[in-house]
C-alpha positions as CSV (number, residue, x, y, z in Angstrom):
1,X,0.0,0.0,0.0
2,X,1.8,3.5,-1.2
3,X,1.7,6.4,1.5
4,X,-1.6,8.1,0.2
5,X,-3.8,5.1,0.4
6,X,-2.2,4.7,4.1
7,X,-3.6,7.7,4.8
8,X,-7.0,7.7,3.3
9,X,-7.1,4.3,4.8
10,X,-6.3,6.2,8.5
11,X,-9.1,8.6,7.5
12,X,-11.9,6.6,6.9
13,X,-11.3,4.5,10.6
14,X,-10.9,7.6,12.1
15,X,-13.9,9.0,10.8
16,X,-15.9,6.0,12.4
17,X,-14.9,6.7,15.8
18,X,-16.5,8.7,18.2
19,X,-15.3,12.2,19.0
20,X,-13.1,12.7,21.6
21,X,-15.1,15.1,23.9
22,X,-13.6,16.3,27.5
23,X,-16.1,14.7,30.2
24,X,-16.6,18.4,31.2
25,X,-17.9,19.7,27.3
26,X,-19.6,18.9,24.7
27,X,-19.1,18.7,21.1
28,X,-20.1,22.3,20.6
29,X,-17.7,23.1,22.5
30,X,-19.7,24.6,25.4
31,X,-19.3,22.6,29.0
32,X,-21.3,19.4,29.8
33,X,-21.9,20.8,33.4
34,X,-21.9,24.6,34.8
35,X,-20.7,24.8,38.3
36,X,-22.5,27.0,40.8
37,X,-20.7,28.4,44.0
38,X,-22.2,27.5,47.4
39,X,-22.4,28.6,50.6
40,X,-20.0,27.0,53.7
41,X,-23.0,25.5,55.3
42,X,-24.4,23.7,52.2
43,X,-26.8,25.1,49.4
44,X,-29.6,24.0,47.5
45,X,-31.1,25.0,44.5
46,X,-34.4,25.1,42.7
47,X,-34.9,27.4,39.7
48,X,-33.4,28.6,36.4
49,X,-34.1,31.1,33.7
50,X,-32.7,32.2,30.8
51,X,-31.9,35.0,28.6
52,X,-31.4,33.5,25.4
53,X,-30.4,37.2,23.3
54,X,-27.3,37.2,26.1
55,X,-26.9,33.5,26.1
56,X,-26.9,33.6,30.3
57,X,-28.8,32.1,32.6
58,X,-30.0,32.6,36.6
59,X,-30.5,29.8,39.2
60,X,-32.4,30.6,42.4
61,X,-31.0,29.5,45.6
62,X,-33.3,27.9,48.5
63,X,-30.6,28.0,51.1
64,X,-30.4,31.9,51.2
65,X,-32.0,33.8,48.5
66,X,-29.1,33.8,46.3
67,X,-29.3,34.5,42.3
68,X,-26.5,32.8,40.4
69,X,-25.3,33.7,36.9
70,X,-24.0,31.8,34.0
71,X,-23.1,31.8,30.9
72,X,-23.5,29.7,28.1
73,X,-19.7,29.0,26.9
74,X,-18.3,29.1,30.3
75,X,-18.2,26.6,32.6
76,X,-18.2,28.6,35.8
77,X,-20.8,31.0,37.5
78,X,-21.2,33.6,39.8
79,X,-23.4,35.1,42.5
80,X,-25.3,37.9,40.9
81,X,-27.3,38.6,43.9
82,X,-27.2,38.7,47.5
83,X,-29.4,36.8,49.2
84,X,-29.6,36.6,53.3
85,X,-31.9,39.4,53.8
86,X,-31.1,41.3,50.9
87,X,-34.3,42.9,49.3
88,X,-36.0,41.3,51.9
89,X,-35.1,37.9,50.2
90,X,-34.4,34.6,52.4
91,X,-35.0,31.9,49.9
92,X,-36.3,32.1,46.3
93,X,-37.6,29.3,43.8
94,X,-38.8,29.7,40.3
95,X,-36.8,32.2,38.1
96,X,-37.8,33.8,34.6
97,X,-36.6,36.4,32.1
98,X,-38.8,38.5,29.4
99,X,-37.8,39.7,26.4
100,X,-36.0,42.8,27.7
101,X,-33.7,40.8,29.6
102,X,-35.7,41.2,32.9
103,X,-35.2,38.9,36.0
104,X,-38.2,37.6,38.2
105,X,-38.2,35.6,40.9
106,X,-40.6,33.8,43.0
107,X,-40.0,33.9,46.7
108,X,-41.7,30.4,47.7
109,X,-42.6,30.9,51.3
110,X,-40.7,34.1,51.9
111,X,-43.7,36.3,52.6
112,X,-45.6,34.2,54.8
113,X,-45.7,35.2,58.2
114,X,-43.1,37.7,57.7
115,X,-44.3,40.5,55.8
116,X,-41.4,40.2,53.3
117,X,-41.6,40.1,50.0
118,X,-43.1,37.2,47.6
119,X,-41.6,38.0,44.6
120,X,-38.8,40.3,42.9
121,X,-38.3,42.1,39.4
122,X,-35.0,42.8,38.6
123,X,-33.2,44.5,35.5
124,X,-30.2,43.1,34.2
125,X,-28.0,44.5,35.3
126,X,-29.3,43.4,38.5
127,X,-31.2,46.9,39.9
128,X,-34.7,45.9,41.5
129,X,-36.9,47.2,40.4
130,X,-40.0,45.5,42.4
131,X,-40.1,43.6,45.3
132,X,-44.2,42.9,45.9
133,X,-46.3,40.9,48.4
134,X,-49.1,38.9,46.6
135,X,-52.9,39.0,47.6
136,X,-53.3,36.6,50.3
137,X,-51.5,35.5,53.7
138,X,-50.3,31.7,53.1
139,X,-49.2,32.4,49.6
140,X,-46.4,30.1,48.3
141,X,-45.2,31.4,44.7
142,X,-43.4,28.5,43.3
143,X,-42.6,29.0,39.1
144,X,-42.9,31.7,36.8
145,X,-43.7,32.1,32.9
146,X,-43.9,35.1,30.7
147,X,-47.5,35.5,28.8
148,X,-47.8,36.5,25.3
149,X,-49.3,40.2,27.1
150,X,-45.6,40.4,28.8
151,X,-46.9,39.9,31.9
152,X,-45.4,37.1,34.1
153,X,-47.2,34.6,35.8
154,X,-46.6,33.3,39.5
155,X,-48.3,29.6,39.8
156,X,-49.2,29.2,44.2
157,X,-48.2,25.8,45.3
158,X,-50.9,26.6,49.0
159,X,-53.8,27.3,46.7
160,X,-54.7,26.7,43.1
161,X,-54.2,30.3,42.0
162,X,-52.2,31.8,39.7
163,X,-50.8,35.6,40.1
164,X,-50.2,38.1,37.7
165,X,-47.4,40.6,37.8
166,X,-46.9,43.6,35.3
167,X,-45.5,47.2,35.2
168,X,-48.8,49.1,34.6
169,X,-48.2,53.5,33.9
170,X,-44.3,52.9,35.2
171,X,-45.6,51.2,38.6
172,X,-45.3,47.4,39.3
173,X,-48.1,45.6,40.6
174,X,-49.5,42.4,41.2
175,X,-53.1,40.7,41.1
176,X,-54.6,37.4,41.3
177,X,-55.2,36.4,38.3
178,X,-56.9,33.3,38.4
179,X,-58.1,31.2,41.0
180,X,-59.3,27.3,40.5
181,X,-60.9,26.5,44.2
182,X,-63.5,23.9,43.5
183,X,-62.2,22.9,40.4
184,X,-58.0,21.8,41.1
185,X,-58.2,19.5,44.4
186,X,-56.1,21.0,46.7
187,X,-53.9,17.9,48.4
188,X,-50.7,17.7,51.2
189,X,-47.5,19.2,50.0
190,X,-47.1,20.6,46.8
191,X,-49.7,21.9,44.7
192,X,-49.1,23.8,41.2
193,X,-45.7,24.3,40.3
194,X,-44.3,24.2,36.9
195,X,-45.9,26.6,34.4
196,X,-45.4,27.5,30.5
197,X,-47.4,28.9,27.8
198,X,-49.1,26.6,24.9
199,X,-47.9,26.4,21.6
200,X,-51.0,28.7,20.6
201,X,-50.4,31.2,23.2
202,X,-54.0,31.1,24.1
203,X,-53.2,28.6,27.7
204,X,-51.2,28.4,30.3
205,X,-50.2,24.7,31.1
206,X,-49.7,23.8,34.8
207,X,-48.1,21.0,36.7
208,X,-49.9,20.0,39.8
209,X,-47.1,18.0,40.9
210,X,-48.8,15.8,44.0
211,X,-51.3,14.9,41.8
212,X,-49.4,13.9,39.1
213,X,-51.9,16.6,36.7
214,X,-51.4,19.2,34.2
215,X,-53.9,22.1,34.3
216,X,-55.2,24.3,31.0
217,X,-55.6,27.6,32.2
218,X,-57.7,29.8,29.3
219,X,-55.4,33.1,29.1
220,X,-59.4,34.9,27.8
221,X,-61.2,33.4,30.0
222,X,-59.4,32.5,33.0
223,X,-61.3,29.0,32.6
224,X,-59.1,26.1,34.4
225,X,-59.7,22.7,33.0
226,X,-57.3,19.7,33.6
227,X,-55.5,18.7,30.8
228,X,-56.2,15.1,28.9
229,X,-53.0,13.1,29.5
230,X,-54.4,9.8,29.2
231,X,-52.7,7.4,31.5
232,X,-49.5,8.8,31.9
233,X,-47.5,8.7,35.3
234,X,-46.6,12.2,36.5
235,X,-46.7,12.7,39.6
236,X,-43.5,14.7,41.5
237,X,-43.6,17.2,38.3
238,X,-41.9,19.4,39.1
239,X,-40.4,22.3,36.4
240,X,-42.0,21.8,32.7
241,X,-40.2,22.8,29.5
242,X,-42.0,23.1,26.0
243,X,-40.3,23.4,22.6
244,X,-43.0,23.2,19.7
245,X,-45.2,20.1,20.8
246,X,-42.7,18.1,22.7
247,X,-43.1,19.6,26.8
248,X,-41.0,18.0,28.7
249,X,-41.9,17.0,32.2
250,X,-39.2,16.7,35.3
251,X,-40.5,14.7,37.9
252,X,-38.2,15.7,40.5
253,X,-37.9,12.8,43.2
254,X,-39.3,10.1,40.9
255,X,-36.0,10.7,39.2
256,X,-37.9,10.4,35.9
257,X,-38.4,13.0,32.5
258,X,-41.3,12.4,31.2
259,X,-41.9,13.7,27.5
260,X,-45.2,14.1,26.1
261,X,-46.7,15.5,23.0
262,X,-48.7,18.5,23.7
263,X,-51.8,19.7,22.0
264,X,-51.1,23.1,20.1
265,X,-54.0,24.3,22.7
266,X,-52.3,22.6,25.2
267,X,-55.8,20.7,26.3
268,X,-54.3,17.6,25.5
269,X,-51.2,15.7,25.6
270,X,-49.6,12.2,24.8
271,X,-47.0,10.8,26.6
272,X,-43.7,9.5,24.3
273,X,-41.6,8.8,26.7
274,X,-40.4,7.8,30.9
275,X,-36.8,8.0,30.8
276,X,-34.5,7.3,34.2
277,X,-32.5,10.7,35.2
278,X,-29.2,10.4,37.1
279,X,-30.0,8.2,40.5
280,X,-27.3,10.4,42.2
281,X,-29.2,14.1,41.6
282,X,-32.7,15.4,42.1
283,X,-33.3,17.2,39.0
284,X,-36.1,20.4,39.8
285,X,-36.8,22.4,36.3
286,X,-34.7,23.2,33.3
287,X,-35.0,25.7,30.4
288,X,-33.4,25.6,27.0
289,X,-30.7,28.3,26.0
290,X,-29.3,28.4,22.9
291,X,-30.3,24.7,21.7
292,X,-29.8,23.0,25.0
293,X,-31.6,22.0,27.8
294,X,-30.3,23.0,31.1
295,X,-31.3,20.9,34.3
296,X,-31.1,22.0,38.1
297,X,-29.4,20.2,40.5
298,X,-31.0,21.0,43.4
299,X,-29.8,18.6,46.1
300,X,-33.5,18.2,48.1
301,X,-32.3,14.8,48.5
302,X,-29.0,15.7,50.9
303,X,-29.6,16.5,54.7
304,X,-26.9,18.6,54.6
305,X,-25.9,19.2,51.2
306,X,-22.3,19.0,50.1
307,X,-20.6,20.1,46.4
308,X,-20.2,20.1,43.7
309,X,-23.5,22.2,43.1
310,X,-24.4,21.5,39.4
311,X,-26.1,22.5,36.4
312,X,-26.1,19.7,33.9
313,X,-27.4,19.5,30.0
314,X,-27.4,15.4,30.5
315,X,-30.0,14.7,33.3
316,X,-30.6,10.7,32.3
317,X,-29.0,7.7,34.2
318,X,-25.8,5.6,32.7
């Protein structure tokens, strides 16, 4: 064999074999895993929210209140914002952006009892510009979405409601949208959680994670009807991601993803697929930035949790 069909020879096995990828990146280049900082006495996370036109990203801390900020090609992240007291902020859960780059965050049990805040809007460049206390005493904002009006939209895991925030004439306020008493059964521990728009933009979809439900929430008519998921298994969903018709559902301590096809209307979906996520994590919400999926980390399932604190774009078991 001559020296140039040696090397085509070379070429053709190497071209069969899979590319070499550091265990930390992908092939894209970008990492496999982002690392978030924690605190000395152990941290857990819950939220995450991107900002897809500057390809970063905010998790919500539980242990604290902290917001941490990432970035898409960088492996590392930093603390954006203070927690501990600051804003009035001791914990915070679900986390959003809108399309000028805005950050909200939902406050989980933060207000109750307290008088603190429930909720915070923040610019980018991190100035607040709300902190608000929702309608209600025992009000436990848990996710967030952004409706097709620009408004965002708190989902309350102590009572089937959903709350609306917006910045009406310069001034930031917040109402309760919609409330399903009578028609969502309200059960022990966590109530609605996950939330994102249909396909349509006519709905809000909601998980109802003790229940193992999805709720259709009528953006016109503030009509709540559960959604038609035949016989699919869902309880423990937890954060719920939609691109097109697949939404994807992350059933936190069931340690399963569960994809369904959703109806454009979002009354109806059909499940695809249960796949195992990672045994070793419990895996909260994820959003998709820049043509991946991130997934929380959160460490619920630690006493006493211990790093590394993760966010990872490959949440199934090996």
């Amino acid at each position: 064999m001559n020296r140039t069909s040696a090397v085509l020879a070379a070429l053709a096995v190497a071209a069969t074999l899979p590319l070499a990828v550091p265990p930390s990146a992908t092939a894209s280049g970008r990492p496999g895993t982002y690392e978030l900082q924690g605190d000395p006495g152990g941290s857990k996370f819950e939220g995450i929210g991107t900002d897809e036109r500057r390809g970063t990203f905010y998790v919500s801390e539980v242990t604290g209140g902290e917001i941490h900020r990432g970035w898409a090609g960088t492996a590392r992240t930093e603390q954006w914002l203070a927690g501990d007291g600051t804003d009035g902020r001791f914990t915070a859960r679900g986390i959003t952006t809108d399309a000028a780059g805005r950050v909200y965050v939902a406050g989980g049990p933060n207000g109750i009892g307290t008088g603190r805040p429930d909720l915070w809007v923040y610019s980018p460049r991190g100035e607040l510009l709300a902190a608000l206390r929702a309608p209600g005493d025992d009000v436990f904002l848990n996710d967030v979405a952004i409706g097709p009006d620009g408004a965002a939209y708190f989902t309350n895991s102590n009572a089937p409601q959903v709350y609306r925030v917006s910045s009406e004439g310069g001034s930031w306020g917040v109402t309760r949208w919609a409330d399903a008493t009578g028609v969502v059964e309200q059960q022990a521990g966590f109530n609605l959680g996950g939330i994102v728009v249909s396909a349509d933009r006519s709905a809000l979809v909601v998980a109802q994670g003790n229940a193992g439900a999805l709720w259709h929430f009528d953006l016109r008519t503030r009509v709540v009807s559960r959604v038609d998921t035949g016989n699919a298994v869902l309880t423990d969903a937890d954060g719920l991601v939609r691109q097109g018709s697949r939404l994807a559902v992350v059933r936190n301590f069931a340690r399963m993803l569960a994809t369904l096809e959703l109806r454009a209307d979002g009354r109806a979906a059909r499940l695809v697929s249960q796949q195992a996520t990672d045994p070793a994590r419990v895996l909260t919400t994820a959003k998709v930035l820049r043509g991946r999926t991130l997934y929380v980390d959160s460490k619920f399932d630690e006493a006493v949790a211990a790093g590394p604190y993760e966010v990872v774009t490959d949440p199934l078991a090996r």
